[in-house]
N, C-alpha and C positions, 0 to 999 in steps of 0.2 A: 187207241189202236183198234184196227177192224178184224178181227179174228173168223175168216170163213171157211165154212167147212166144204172141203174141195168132195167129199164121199158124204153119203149119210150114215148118220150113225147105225153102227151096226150094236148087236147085244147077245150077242152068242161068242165062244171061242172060237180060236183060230190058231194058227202056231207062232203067235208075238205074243198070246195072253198071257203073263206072269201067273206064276203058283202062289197062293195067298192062305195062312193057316187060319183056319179059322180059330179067335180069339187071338189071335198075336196080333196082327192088323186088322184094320179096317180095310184100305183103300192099299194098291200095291198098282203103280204106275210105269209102263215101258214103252221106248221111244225107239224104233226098229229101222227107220230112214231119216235123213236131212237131209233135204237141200237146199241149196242159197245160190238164186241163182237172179240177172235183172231186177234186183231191188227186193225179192219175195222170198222168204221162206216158208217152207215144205214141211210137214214131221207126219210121220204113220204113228199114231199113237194108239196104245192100246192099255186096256185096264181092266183089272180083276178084284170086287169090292163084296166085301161079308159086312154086314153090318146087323146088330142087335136085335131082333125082334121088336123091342120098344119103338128105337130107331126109325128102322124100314117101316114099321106099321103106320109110321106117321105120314108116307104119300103112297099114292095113290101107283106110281110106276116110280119107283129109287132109282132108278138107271135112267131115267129123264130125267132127276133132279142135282143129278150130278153138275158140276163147275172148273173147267176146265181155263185154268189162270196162267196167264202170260204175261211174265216180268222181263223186258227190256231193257237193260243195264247201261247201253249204251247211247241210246237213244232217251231214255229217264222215261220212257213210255211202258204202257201194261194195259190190260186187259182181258177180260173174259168173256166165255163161250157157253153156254147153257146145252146141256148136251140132249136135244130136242129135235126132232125129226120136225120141221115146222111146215113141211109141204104135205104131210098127210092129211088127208081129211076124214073124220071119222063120222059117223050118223048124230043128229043132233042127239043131245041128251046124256050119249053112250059118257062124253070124257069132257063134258061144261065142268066149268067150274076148277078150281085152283088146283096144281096136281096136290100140295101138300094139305092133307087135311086135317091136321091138327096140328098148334105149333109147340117147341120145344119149349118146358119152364123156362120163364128168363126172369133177372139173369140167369143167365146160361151156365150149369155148373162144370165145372173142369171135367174133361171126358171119361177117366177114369178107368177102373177095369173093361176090357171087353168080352168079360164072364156073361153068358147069358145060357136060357133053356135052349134056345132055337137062333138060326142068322137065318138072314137073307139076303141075297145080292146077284149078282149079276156081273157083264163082261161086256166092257164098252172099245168100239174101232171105231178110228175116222180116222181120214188124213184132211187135217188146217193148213191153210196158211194165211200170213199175216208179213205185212209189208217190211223192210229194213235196209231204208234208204243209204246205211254204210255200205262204201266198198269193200272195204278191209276194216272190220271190229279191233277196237283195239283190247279188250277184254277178253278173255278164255277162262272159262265160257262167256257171252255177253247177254246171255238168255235165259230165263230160269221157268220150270214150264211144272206145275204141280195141278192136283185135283181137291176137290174140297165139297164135304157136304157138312154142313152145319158146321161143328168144331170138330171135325174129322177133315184128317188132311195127308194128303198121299208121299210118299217120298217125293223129292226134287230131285226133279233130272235139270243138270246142266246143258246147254247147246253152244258146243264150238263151232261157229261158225267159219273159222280157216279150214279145219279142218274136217267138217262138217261131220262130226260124231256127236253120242247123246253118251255123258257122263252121271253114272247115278250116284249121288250124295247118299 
């Protein structure tokens, strides 16, 4: 599945960005439009992410390293979106090389408290879309749309696509 971003990422709030406590979650995920409409859907998505110190410290921009996953229920299709501004261009040198610059011990230990001295995080919008050759889904929801950095992973919003609403798990 081709997951494309109809807006560029944006990374500031806005009034769809979710309220997220720091240390209760990580990642807090909200779907503020649908639609389904000539084979395509549509979603305004938006996200507000605190993550550990440890964490964040390990790239270089945490709000580019974000992963933006699309599960297809009805179609048995899915896919993902790296959430990356990839038309910019910046001066050589300034942003070469891998955003994440150090990687997480592996294996990867179970995520754990998210007690720390300091977070950091940031606030992601775009609106995707991604193709869904059904007329009529015969699932409610048939879509399942989550974020994820490393073993951090956002709530799951459902997408009814009859009724074109976003349901949050």
């Amino acid at each position: 599945m081709d997951i494309e971003p109809r807006t560029p990422f944006g990374f500031a709030p806005h009034a769809g960005s979710p309220e997220i406590a720091a240390g209760k979650e990580a990642i807090r995920l909200a779907i503020s439009r649908v639609s389904f409409a000539a084979g395509t859907v549509e979603l305004d998505v938006s996200a507000s992410f605190l993550f550990p110190d440890a964490v964040a410290s390990r790239y270089r921009d945490v709000e580019e390293s974000m992963v933006l996953v699309v599960h297809d229920i009805e179609q048995a299709d899915g896919g993902a979106l790296l959430a990356r501004n990839t038309f910019i261009e910046f001066p050589a040198g300034e942003r070469d090389g891998p955003n994440q610059l150090a990687e997480p011990a592996l294996p990867m230990p179970g995520r754990g408290s998210l007690a720390s001295e300091g977070y950091q995080g940031a606030w992601l919008n775009v609106t995707v879309a991604f193709p869904c050759a059904v007329a009529v889904p015969r699932y409610r929801p048939s879509v399942y749309v989550y974020l994820v950095l490393e073993n951090y992973v956002s709530n799951v919003i459902g997408i009814d696509l009859v009724d074109k609403k976003a349901i949050d798990f």
